[in-house]
MARDREN-791894 format. One record per residue: residue number from 1; residue in one letter; chain; x, y, z of N, C-alpha, C, O in turn. Coordinates in Angstrom, 1 decimal, padded with zeros to 4 digits. Example, Ala and Ser with C-alpha at 12.3 -4.5 7.8 and 13.67 -1.06 7.14 Angstrom:
ATOM  kevo  gudren  roro      nx      ny      nz     cax     cay     caz      cx      cy      cz      ox      oy      oz
ATOM     1       A     A   013.2  -005.7   007.8   012.3  -004.5   007.8   013.2  -003.3   007.8   014.2  -003.3   008.5
ATOM     2       S     A   012.8  -002.2   007.1   013.7  -001.1   007.1   012.9   000.0   007.9   013.4   001.1   008.0
//
This chain:
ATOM  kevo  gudren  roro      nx      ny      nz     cax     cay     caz      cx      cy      cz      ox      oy      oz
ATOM     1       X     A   000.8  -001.2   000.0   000.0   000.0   000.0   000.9   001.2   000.0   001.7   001.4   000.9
ATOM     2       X     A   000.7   002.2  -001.0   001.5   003.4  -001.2   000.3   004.7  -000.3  -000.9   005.0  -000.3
ATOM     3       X     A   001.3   005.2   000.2   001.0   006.6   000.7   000.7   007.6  -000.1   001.4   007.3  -001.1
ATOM     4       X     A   000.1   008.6  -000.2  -000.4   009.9  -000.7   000.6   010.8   000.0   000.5   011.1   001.2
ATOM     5       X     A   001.4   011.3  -000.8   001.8   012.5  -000.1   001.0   013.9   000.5   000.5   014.7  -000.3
ATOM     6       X     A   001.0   013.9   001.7  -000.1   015.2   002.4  -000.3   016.1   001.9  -001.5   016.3   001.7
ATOM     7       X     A   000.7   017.0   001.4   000.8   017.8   000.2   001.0   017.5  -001.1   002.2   017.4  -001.1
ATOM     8       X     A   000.7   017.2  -002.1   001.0   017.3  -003.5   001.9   018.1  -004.3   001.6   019.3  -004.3
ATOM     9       X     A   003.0   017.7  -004.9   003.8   018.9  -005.5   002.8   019.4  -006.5   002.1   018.5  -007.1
ATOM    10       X     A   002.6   020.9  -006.7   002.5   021.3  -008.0   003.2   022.0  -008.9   003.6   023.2  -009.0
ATOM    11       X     A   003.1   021.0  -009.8   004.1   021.5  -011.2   003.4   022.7  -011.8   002.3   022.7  -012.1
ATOM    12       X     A   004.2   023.9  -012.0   004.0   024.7  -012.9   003.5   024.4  -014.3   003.9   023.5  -014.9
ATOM    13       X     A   002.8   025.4  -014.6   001.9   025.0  -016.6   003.2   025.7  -017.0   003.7   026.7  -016.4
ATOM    14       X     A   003.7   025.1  -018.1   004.4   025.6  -018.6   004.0   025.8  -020.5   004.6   026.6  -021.3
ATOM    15       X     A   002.9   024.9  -020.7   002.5   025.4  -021.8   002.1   026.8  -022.2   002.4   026.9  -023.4
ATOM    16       X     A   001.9   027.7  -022.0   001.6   029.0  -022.1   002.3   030.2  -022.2   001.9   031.3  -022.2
ATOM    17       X     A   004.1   029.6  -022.4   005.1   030.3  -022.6   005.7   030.2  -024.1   005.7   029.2  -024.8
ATOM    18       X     A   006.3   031.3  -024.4   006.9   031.4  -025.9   008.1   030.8  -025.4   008.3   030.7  -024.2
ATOM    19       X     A   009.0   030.5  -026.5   010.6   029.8  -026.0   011.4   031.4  -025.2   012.1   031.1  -024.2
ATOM    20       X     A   011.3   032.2  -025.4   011.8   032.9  -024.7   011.6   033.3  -023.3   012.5   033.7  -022.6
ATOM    21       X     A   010.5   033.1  -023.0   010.3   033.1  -021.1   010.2   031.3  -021.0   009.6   031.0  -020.0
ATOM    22       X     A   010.7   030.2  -021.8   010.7   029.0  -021.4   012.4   029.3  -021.2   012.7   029.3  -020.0
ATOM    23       X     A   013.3   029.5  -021.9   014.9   030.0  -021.7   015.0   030.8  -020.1   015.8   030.6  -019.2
ATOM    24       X     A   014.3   031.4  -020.2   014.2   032.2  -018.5   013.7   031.3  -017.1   013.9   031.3  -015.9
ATOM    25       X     A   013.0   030.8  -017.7   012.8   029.5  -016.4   014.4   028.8  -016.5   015.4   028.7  -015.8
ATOM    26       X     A   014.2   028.4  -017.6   015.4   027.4  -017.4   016.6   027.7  -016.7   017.0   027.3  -015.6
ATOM    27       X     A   017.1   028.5  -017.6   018.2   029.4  -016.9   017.8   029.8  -015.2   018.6   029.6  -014.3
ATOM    28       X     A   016.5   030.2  -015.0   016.4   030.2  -013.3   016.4   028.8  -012.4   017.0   028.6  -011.3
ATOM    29       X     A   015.8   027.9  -013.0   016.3   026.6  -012.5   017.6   026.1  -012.8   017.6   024.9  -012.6
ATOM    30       X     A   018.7   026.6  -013.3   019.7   026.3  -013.8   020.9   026.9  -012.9   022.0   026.4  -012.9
ATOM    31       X     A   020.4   028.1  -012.3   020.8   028.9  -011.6   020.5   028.6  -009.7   021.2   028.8  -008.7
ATOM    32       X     A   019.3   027.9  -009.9   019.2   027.5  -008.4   020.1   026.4  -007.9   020.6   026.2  -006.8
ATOM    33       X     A   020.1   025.4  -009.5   020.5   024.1  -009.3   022.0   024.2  -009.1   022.5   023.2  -008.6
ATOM    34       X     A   022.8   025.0  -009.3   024.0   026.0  -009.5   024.0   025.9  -008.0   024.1   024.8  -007.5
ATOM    35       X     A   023.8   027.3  -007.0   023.8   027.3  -006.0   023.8   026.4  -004.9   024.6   026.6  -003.9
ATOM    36       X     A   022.6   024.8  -005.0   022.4   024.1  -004.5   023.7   023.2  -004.3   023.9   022.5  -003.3
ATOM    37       X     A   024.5   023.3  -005.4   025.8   022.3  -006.1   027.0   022.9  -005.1   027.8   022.4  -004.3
ATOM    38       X     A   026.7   024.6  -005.3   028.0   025.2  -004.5   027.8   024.8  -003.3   028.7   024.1  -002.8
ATOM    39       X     A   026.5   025.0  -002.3   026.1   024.5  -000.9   026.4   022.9  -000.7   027.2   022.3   000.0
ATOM    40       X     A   025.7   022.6  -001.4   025.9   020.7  -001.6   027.9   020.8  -001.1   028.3   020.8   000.0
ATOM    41       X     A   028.6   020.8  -002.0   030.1   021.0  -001.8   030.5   021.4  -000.6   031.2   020.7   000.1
ATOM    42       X     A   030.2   022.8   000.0   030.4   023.3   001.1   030.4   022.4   002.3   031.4   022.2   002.9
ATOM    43       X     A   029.0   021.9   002.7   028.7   021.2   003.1   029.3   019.7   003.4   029.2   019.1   004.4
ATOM    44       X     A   029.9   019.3   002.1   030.7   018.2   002.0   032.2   018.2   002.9   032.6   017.4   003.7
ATOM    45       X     A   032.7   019.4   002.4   034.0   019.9   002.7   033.9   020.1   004.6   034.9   019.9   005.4
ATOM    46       X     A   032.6   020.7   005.0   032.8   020.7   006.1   032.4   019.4   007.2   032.9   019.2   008.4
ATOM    47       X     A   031.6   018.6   006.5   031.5   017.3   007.1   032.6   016.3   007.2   032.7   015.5   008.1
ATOM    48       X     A   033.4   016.6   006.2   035.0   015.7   005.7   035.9   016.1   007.3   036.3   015.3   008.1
ATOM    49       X     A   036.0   018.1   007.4   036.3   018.2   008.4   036.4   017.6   009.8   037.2   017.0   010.4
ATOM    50       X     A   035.0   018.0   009.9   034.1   017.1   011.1   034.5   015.5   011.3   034.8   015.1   012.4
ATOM    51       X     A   034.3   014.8   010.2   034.6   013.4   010.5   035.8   013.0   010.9   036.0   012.0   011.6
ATOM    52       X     A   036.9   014.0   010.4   038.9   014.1   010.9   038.8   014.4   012.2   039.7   013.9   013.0
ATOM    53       X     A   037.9   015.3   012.7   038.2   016.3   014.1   037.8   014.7   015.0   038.6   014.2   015.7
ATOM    54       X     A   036.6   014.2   014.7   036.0   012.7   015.2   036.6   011.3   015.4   036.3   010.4   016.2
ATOM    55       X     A   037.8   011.5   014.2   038.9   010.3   014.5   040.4   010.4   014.8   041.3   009.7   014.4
ATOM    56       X     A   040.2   011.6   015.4   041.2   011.5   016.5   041.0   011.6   017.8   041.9   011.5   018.6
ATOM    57       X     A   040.0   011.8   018.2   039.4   011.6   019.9   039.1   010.4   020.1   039.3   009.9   021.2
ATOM    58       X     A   038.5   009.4   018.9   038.1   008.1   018.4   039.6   006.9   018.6   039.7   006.0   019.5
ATOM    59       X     A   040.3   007.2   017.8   041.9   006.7   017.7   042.4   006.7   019.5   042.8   005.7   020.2
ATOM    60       X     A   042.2   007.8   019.9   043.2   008.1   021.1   042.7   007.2   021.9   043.4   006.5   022.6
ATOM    61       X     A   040.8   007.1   021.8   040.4   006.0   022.8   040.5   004.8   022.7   040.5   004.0   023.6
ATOM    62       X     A   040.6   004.6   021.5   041.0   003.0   021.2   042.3   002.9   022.0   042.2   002.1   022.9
ATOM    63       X     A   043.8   003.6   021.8   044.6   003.4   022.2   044.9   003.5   023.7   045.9   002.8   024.0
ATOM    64       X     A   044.3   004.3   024.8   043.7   004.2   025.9   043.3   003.2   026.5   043.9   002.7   027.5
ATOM    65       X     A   042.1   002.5   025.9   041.7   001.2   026.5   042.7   000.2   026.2   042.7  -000.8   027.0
ATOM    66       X     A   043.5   000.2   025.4   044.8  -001.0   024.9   045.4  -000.8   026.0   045.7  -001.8   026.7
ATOM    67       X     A   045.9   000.5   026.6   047.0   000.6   027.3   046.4   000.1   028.7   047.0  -000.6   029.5
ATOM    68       X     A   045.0   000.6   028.9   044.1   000.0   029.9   044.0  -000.7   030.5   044.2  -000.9   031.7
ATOM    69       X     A   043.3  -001.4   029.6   043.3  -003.3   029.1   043.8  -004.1   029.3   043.6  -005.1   030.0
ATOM    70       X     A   045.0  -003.9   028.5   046.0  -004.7   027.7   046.5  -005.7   028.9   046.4  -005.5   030.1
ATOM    71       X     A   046.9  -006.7   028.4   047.9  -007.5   029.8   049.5  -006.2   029.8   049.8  -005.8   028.7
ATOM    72       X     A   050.1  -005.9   030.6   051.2  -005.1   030.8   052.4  -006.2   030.7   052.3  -007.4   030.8
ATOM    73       X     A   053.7  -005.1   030.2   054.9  -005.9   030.3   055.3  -006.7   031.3   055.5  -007.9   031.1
ATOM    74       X     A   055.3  -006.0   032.6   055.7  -006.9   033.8   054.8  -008.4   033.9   055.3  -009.4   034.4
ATOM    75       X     A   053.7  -008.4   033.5   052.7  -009.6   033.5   052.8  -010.9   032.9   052.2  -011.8   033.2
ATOM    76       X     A   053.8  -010.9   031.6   054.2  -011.4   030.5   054.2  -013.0   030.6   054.3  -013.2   031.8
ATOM    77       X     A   054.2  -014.0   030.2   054.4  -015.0   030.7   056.0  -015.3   030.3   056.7  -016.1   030.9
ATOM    78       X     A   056.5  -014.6   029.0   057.7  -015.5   028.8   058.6  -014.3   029.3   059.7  -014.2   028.7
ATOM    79       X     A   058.5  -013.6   030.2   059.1  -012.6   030.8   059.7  -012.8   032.5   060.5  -012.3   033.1
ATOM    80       X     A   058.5  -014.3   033.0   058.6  -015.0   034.3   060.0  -015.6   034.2   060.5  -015.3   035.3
ATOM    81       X     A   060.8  -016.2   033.5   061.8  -017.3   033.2   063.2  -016.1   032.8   064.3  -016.4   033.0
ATOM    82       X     A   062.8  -015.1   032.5   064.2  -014.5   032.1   065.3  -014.4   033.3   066.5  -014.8   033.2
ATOM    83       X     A   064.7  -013.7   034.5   065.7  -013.4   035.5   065.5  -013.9   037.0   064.9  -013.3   037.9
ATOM    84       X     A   066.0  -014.8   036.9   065.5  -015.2   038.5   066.3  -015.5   039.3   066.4  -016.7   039.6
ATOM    85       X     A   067.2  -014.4   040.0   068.3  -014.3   040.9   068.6  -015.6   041.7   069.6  -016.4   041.6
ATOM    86       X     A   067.6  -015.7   042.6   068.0  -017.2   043.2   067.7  -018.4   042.6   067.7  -019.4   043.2
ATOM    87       X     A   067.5  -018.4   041.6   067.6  -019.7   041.2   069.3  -019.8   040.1   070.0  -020.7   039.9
ATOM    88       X     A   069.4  -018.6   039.8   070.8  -018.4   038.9   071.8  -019.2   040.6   072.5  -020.3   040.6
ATOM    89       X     A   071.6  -018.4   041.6   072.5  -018.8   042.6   072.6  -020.1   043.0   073.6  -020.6   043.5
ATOM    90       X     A   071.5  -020.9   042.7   071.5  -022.1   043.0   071.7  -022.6   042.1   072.1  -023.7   042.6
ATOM    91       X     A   071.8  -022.7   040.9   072.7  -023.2   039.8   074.0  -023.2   040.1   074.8  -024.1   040.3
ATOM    92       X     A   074.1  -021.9   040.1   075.8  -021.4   040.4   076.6  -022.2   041.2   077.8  -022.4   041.1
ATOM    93       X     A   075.6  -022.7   042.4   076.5  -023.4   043.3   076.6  -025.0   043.5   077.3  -025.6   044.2
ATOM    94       X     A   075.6  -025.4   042.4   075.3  -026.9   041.7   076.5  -027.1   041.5   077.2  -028.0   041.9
ATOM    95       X     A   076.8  -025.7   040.3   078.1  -025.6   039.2   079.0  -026.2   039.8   079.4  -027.3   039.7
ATOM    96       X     A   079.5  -025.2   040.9   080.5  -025.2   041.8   080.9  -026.3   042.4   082.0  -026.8   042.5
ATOM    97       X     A   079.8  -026.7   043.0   080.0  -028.2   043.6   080.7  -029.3   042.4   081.6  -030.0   042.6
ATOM    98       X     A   080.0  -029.2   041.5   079.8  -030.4   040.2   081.8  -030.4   039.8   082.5  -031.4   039.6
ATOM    99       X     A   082.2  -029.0   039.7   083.5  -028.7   039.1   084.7  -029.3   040.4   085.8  -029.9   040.2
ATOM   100       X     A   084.0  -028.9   041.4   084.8  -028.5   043.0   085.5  -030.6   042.9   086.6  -031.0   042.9
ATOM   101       X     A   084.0  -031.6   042.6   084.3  -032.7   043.0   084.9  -033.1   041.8   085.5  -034.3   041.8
ATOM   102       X     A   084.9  -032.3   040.5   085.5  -032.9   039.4   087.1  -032.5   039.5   087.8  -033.0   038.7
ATOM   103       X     A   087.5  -031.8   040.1   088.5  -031.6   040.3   089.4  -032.4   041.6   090.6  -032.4   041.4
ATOM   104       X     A   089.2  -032.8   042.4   088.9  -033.3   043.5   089.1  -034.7   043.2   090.2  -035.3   043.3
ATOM   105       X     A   088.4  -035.0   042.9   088.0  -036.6   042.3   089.0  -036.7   041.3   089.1  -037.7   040.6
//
């Protein structure tokens, strides 16, 4: 089921003009449609703006919540195993022992 538009456009008669006041419409709708193009553009130009100014408040949040979020360095799993003072020392003195009786022996 199609709707009735509430108002109806009405088209101007344009039968009742010589080509010379038919050239003068035209040219005046030719002239609006002109204007509407320069607006149309403006409008483009400033929305392009707008959407730039939008993704970088956008960007920053993204990178925020990562930093947020994210698991951190210190938390790392293969970061557990790199340094672990007493256990280096108790190696060390495995070592020592292992050399101490190989020399010894």
């Amino acid at each position: 089921m199609k709707k009735k538009p509430s108002t109806p456009i009405k088209t101007p008669d344009f039968s009742g003009l010589d080509a010379a006041e038919l050239r003068s419409v035209v040219a005046q709708f030719q002239a609006v449609i002109e204007e509407q193009n320069i607006r149309l553009n403006v409008q483009t130009k400033e929305l392009t703006v707008a959407h730039r100014r939008i993704e970088i408040p956008e960007e920053l949040n993204r990178l925020l919540k990562t930093q947020k979020f994210s698991a951190s360095s210190e938390k790392s799993k293969f970061q557990l195993n790199l340094f672990d003072e007493s256990e280096l020392e108790a190696q060390l003195d495995d070592l020592t022992l292992v050399v101490s009786l190989c020399l010894a022996g």
